[in-house]
C-alpha positions as CSV (number, residue, x, y, z in Angstrom):
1,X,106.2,102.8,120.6
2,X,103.0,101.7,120.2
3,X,101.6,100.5,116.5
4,X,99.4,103.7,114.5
5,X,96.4,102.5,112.1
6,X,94.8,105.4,109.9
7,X,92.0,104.9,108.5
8,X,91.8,107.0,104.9
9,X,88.5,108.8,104.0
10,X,88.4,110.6,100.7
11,X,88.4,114.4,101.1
12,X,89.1,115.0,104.4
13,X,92.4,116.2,104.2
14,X,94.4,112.4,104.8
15,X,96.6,111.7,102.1
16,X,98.2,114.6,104.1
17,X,98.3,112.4,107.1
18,X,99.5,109.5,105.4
19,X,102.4,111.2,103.9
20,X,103.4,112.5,107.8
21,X,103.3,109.2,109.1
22,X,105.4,107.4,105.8
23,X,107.9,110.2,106.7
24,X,108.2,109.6,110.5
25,X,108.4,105.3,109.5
26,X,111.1,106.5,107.4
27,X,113.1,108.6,109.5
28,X,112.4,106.3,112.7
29,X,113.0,103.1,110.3
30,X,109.6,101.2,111.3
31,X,108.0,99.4,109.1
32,X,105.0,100.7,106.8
33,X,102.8,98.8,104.6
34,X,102.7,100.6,101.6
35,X,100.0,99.0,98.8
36,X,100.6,97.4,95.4
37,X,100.7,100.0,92.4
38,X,97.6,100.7,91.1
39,X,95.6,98.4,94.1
40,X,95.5,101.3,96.2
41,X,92.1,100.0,97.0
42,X,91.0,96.4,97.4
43,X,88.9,94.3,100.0
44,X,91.8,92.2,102.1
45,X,90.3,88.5,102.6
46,X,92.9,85.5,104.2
47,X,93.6,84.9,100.8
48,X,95.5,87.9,99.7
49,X,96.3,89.4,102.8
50,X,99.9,89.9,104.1
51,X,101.9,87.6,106.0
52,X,103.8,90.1,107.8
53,X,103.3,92.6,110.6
54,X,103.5,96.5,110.8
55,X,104.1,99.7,112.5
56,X,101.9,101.8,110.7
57,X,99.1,100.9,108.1
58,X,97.8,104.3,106.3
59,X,95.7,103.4,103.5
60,X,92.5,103.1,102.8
61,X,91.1,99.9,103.9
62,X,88.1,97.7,103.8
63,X,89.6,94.6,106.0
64,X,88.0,93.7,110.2
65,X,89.4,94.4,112.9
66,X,90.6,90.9,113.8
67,X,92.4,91.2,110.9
68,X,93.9,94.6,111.4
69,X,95.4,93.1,114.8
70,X,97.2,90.6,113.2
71,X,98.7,93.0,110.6
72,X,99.4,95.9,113.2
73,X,98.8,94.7,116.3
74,X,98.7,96.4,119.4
75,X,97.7,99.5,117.2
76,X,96.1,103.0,118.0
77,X,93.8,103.4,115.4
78,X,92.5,106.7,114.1
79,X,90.7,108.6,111.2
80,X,89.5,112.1,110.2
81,X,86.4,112.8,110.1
82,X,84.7,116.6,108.1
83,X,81.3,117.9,108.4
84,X,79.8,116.0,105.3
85,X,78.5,119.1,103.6
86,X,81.9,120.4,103.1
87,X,83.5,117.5,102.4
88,X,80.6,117.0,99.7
89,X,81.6,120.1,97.8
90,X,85.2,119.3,98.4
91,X,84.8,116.1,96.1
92,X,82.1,117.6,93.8
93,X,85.1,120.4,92.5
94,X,87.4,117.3,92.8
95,X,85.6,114.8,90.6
């Protein structure tokens, strides 16, 4: 099986995604990286980066790619992407 990277983006429909692919690590027993409470979102540097390595990494993320490939390596990375008009209103009603 090859290693899965989402990339979050707010309103476009991917804390649906994320919750699919926690369920299939589950249910396949692979190992997710799931984020410290309440640092859902935070810039990974050498210093506070993991020292482990995953199967699937869904979260939002600000990290490079070097050092996504050492976290998840040989990974298929992926995001969702929305016409930025809708996804504008989408967060406008949401916020």
């Amino acid at each position: 099986m090859r290693n899965i990277i989402f990339k979050k983006t707010h309103k476009t429909g991917s804390s649906t995604v994320t919750n699919i692919l926690y369920r299939i690590a589950k249910k396949y027993n692979l190992k997710a990286f799931y984020p410290p409470l309440k640092k859902w979102y935070r810039t990974w540097t050498d210093d506070n980066l993991p020292h482990e390595t995953y199967n699937i990494w869904a979260n939002h993320i600000c990290a490079d790619s070097a050092k996504l490939d050492r976290l998840v390596p040989d990974a298929f990375v992926f995001t969702i992407v929305r016409r930025p008009e809708a996804r504008f209103c989408s967060a406008w009603f949401f916020f």
